[in-house]
N, CA and C of each residue as an Amber inpcrd file, in Angstrom:
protein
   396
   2.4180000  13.9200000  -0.5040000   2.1780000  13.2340000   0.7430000
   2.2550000  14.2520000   1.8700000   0.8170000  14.1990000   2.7910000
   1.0640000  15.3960000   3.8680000   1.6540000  14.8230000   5.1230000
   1.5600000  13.1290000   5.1220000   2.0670000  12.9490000   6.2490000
   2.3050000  11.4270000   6.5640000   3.2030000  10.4780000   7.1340000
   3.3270000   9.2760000   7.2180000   3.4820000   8.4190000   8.7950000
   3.0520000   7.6460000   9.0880000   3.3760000   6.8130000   9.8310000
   3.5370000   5.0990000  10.2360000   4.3380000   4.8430000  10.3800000
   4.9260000   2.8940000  10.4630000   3.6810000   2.6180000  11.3350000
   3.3880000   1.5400000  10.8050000   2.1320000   0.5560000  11.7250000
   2.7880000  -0.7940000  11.3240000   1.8640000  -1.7690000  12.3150000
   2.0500000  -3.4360000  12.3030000   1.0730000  -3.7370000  11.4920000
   1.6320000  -5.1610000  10.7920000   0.4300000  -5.8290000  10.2590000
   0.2620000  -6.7800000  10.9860000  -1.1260000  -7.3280000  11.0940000
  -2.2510000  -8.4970000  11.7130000  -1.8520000  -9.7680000  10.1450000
  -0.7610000 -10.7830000  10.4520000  -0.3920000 -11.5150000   9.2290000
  -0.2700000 -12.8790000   9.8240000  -1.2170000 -14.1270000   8.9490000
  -0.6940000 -15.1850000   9.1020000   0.9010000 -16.1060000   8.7350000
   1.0430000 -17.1500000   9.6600000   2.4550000 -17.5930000   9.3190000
   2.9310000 -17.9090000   7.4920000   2.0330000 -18.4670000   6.5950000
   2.0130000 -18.2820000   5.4620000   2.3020000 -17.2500000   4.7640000
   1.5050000 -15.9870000   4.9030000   1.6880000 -15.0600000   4.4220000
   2.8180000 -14.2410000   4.7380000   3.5970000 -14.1670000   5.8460000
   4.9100000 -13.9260000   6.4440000   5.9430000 -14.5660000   5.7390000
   5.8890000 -15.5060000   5.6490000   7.4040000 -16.3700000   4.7450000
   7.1590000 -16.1270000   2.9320000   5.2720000 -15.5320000   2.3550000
   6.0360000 -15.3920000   1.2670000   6.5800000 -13.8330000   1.0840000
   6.1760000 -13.1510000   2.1820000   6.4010000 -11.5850000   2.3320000
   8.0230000 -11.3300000   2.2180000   8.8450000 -12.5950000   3.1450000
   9.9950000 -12.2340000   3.1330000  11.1360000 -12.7650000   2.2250000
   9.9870000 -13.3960000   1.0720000  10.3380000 -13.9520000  -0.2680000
  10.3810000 -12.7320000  -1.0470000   9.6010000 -11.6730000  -0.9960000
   9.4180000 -10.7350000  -1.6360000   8.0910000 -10.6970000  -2.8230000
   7.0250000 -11.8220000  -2.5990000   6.1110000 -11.6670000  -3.2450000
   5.1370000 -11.2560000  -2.9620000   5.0320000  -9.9450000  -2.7950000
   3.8810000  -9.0460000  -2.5580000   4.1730000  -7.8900000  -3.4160000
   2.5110000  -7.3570000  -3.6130000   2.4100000  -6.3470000  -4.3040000
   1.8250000  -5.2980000  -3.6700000   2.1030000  -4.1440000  -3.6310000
   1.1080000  -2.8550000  -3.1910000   0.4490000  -1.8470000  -4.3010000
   0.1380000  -2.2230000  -5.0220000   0.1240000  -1.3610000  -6.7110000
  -1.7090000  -0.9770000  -6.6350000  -2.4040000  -1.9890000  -5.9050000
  -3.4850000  -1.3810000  -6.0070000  -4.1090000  -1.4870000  -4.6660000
  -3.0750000  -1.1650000  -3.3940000  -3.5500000  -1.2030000  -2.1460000
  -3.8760000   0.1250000  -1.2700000  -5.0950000   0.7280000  -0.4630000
  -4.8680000   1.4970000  -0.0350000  -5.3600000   1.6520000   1.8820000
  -5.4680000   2.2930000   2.4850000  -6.1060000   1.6430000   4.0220000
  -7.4370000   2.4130000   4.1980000  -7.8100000   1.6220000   4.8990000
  -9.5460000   1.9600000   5.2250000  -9.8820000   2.1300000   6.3650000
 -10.9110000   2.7260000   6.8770000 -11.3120000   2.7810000   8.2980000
 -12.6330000   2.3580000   8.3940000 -12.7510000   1.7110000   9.4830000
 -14.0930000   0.7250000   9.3720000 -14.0240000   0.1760000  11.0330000
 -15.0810000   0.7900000  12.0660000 -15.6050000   0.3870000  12.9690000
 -14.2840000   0.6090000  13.7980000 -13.7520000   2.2560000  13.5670000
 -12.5550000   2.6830000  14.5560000 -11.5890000   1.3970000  14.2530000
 -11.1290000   0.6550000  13.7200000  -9.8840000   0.1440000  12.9080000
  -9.3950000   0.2940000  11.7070000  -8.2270000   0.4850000  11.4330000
  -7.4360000   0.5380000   9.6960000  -7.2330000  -1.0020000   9.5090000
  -7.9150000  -0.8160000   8.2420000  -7.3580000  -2.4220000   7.4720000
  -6.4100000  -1.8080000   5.9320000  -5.7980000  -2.6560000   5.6960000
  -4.5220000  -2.2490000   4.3240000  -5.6140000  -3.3610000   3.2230000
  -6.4560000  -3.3150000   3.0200000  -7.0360000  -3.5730000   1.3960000
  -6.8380000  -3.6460000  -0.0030000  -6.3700000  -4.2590000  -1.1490000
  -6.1910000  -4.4920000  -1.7690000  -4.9120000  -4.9300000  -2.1690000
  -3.7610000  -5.2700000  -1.1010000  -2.5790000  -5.5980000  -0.8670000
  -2.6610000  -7.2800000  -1.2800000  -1.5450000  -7.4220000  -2.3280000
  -1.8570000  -8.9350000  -2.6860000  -0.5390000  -9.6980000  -2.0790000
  -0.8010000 -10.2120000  -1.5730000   0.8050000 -10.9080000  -0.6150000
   0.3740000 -12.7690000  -1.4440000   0.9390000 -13.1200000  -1.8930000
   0.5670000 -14.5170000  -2.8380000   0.8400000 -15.5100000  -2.3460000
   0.1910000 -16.9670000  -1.9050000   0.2400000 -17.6750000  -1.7460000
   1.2540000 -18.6960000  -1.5030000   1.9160000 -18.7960000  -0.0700000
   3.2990000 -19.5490000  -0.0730000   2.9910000 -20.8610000  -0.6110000
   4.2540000 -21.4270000  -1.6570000   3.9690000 -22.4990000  -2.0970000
   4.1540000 -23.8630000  -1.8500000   5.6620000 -24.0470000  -0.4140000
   5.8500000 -24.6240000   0.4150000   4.3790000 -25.1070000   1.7870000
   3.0590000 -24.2830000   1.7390000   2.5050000 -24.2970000   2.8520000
   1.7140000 -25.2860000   2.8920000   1.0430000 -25.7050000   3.7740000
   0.3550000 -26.8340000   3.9070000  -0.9380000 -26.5500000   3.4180000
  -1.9880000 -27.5040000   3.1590000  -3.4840000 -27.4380000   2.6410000
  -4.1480000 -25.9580000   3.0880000  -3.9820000 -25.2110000   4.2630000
  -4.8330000 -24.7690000   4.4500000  -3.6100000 -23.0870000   3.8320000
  -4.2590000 -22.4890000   2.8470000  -3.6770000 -21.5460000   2.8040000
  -4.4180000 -20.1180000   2.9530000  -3.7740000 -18.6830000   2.5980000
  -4.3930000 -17.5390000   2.9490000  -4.6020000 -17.0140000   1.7910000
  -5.8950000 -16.4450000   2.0640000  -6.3300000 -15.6470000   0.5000000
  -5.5660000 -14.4290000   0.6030000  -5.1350000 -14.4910000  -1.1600000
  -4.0400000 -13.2140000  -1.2740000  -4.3750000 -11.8990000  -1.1870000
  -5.6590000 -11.5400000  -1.5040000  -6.4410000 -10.2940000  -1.3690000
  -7.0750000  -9.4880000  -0.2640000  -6.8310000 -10.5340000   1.0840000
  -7.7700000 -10.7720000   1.9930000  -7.4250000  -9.3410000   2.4700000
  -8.3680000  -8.5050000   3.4000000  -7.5700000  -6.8330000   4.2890000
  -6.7270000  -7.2320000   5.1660000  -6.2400000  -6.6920000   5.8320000
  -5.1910000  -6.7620000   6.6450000  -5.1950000  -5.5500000   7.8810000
  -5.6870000  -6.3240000   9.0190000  -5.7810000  -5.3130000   9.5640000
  -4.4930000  -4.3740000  10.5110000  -4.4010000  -2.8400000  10.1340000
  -3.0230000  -2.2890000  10.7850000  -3.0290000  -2.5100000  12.3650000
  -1.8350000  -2.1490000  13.0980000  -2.1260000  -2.0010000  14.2590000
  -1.5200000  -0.8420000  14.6040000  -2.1350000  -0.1900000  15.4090000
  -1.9870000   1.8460000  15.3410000  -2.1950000   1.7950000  16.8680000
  -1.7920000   2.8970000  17.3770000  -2.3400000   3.1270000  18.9600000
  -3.8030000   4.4550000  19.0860000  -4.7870000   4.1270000  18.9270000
  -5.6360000   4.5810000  19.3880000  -6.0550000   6.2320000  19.1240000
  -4.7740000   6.6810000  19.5300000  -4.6510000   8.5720000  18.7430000
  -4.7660000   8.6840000  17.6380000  -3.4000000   8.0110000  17.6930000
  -3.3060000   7.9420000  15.9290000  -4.2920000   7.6980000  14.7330000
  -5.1530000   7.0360000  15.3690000  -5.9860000   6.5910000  14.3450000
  -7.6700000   7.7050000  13.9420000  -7.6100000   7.9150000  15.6350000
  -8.4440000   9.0900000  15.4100000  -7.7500000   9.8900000  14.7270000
  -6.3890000  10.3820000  14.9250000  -5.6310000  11.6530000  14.0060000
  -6.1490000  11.5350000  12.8200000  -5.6750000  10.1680000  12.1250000
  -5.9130000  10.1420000  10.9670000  -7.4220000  10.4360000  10.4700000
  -7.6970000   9.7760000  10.7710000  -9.4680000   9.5760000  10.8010000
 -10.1550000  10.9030000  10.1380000  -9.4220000  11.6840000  11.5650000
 -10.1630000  13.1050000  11.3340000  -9.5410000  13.8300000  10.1570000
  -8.1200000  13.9320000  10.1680000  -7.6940000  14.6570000   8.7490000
  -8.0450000  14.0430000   7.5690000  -8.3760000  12.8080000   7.5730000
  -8.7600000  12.1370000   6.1090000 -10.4040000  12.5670000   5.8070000
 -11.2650000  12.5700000   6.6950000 -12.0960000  12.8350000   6.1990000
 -12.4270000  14.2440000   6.1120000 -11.7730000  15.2550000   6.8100000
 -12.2380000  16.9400000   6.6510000 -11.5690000  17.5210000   5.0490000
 -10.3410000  16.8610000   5.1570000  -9.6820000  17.4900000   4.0130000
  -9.5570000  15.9910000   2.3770000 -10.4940000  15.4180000   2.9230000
 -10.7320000  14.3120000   1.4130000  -9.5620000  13.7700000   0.9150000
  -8.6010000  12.7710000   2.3220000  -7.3680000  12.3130000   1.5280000
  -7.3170000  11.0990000   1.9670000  -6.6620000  10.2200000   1.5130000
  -6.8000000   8.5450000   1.0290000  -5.0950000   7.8290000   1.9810000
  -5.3990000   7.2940000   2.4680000  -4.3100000   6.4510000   3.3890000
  -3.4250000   5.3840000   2.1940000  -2.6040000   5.8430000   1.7140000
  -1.5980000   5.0550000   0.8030000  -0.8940000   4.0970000   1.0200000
  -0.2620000   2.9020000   1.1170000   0.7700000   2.0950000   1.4400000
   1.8500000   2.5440000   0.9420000   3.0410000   2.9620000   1.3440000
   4.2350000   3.6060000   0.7930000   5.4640000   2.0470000   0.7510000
   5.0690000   1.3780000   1.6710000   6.5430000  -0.0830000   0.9790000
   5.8340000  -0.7870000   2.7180000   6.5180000  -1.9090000   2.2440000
   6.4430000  -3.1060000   3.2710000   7.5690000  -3.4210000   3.7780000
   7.9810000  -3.6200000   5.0310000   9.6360000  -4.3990000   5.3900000
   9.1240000  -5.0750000   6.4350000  10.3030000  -5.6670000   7.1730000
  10.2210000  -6.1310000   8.2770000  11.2340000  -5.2340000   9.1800000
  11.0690000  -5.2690000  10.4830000  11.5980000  -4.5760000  11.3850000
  11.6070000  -5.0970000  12.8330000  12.6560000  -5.4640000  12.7320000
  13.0060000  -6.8080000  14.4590000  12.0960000  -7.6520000  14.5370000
  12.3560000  -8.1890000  13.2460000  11.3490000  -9.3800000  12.8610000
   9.5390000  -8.9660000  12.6260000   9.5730000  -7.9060000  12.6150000
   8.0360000  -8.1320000  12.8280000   7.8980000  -7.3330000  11.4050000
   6.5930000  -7.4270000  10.5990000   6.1960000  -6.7520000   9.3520000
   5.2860000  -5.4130000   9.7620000   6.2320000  -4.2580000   9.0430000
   5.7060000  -3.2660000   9.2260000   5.4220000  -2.5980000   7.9170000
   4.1100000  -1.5290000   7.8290000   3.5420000  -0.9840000   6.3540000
   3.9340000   0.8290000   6.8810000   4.4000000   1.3800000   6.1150000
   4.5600000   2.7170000   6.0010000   3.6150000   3.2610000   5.5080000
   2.5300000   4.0980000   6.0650000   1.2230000   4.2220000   5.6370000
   1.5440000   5.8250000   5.2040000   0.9440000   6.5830000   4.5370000
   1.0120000   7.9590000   3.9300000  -0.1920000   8.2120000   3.7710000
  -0.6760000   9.7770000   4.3520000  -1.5630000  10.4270000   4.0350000
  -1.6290000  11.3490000   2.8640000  -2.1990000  10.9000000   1.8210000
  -1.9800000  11.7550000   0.0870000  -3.4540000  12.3010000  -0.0580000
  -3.1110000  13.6880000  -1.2950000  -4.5170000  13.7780000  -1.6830000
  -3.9690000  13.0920000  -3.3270000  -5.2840000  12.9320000  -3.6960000
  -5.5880000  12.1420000  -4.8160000  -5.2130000  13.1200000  -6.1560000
  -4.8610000  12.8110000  -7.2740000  -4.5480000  13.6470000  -8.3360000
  -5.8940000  14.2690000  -9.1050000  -6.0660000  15.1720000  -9.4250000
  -6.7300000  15.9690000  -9.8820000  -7.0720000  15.2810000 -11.5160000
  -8.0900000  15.5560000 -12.2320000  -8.1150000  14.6860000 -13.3700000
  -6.8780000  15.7060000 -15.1750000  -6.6670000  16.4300000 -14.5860000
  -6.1390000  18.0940000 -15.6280000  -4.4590000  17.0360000 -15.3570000
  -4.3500000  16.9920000 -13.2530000  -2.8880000  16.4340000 -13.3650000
  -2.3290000  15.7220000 -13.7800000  -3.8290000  14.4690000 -13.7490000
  -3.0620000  12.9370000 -14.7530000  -3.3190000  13.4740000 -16.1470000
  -3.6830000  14.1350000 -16.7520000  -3.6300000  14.2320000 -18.4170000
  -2.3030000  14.4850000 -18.2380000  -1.6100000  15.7770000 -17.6130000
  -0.3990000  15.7760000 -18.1760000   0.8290000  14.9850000 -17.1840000
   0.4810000  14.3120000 -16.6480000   1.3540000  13.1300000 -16.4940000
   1.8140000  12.2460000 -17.1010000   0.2760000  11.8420000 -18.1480000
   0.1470000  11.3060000 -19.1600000   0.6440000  11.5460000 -20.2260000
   0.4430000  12.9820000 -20.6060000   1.5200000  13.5630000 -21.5520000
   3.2370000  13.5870000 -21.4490000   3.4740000  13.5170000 -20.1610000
   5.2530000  13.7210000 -20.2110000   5.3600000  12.5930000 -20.0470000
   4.4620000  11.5740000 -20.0380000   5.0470000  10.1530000 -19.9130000
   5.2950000   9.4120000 -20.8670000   4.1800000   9.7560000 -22.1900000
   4.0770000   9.6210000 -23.6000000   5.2790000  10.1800000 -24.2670000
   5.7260000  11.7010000 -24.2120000   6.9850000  12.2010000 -24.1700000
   8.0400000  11.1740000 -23.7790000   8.1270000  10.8430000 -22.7950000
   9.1230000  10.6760000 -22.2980000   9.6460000   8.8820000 -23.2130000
   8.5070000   8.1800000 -23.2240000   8.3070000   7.1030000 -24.2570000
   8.8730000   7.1200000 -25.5280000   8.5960000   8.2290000 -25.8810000
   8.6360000   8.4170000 -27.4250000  10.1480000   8.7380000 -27.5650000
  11.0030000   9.4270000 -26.9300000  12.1090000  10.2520000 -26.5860000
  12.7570000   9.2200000 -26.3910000  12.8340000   7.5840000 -25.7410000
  13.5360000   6.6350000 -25.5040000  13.4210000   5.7680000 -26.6360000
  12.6470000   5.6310000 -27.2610000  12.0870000   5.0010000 -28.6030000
  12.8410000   5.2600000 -29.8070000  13.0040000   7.0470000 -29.5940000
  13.7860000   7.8050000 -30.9860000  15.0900000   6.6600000 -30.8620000
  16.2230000   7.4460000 -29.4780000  17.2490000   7.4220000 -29.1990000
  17.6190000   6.0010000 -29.2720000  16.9900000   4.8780000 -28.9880000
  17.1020000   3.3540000 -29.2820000  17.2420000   3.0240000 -30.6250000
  16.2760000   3.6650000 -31.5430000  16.5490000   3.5890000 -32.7290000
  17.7310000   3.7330000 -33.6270000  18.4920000   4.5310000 -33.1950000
  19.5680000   4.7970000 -33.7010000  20.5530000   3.7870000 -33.8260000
């Protein structure tokens, strides 16, 4: 990670009460830029089950709220040097929901083989020792 910064999320009242249930996922979310705004995309925040008829789709983007520099900052380092805006965790903060956004470069395809490998390792190595 070369670099991080806290933004707001743009969240309906639904999606707020199941956030502070703890049912959200960030596993396949990352942020986008689109018409000089960041949206958080693929973030699944699930359906409160208390809510009335009209509810929020869990997949829907989400748009950040950044001040204006910042976003050019980003903007520009993401696209000169080819790196991807990450979601690093979700909280709340004086009531309001904030996303810890991270600027990463992406893994190389050589790095995930052997990620893959010490992870397989590392599998197998907990597998032995259980056995016993």
């Amino acid at each position: 990670m070369l670099e991080h910064l806290e933004c707001g999320v743009v969240l309906v009242g639904s999606e707020v009460k199941s956030l502070r249930l703890g049912h959200m996922s960030l596993d396949e979310a990352y942020g986008r830029m689109q018409n000089g705004e960041v949206y958080l995309v693929g973030c699944n925040i699930e359906e409160y089950r208390n809510a009335t008829h009209e509810q929020h789709e869990p997949k829907r983007w989400r748009k950040l709220l950044m001040h204006r520099r910042e976003i050019t900052r980003f903007a520009a380092r993401a696209y000169e040097k080819n790196l991807t805006l990450v979601p690093l965790k979700m909280y709340f903060k004086e009531g309001k929901a904030k996303v810890l956004l991270g600027l990463c470069r992406g893994k190389k395809t050589y790095d995930k083989r052997e990620s893959l490998k010490k992870k397989t390792a590392q599998r197998d190595m907990d597998r032995a020792l259980r056995g016993r």
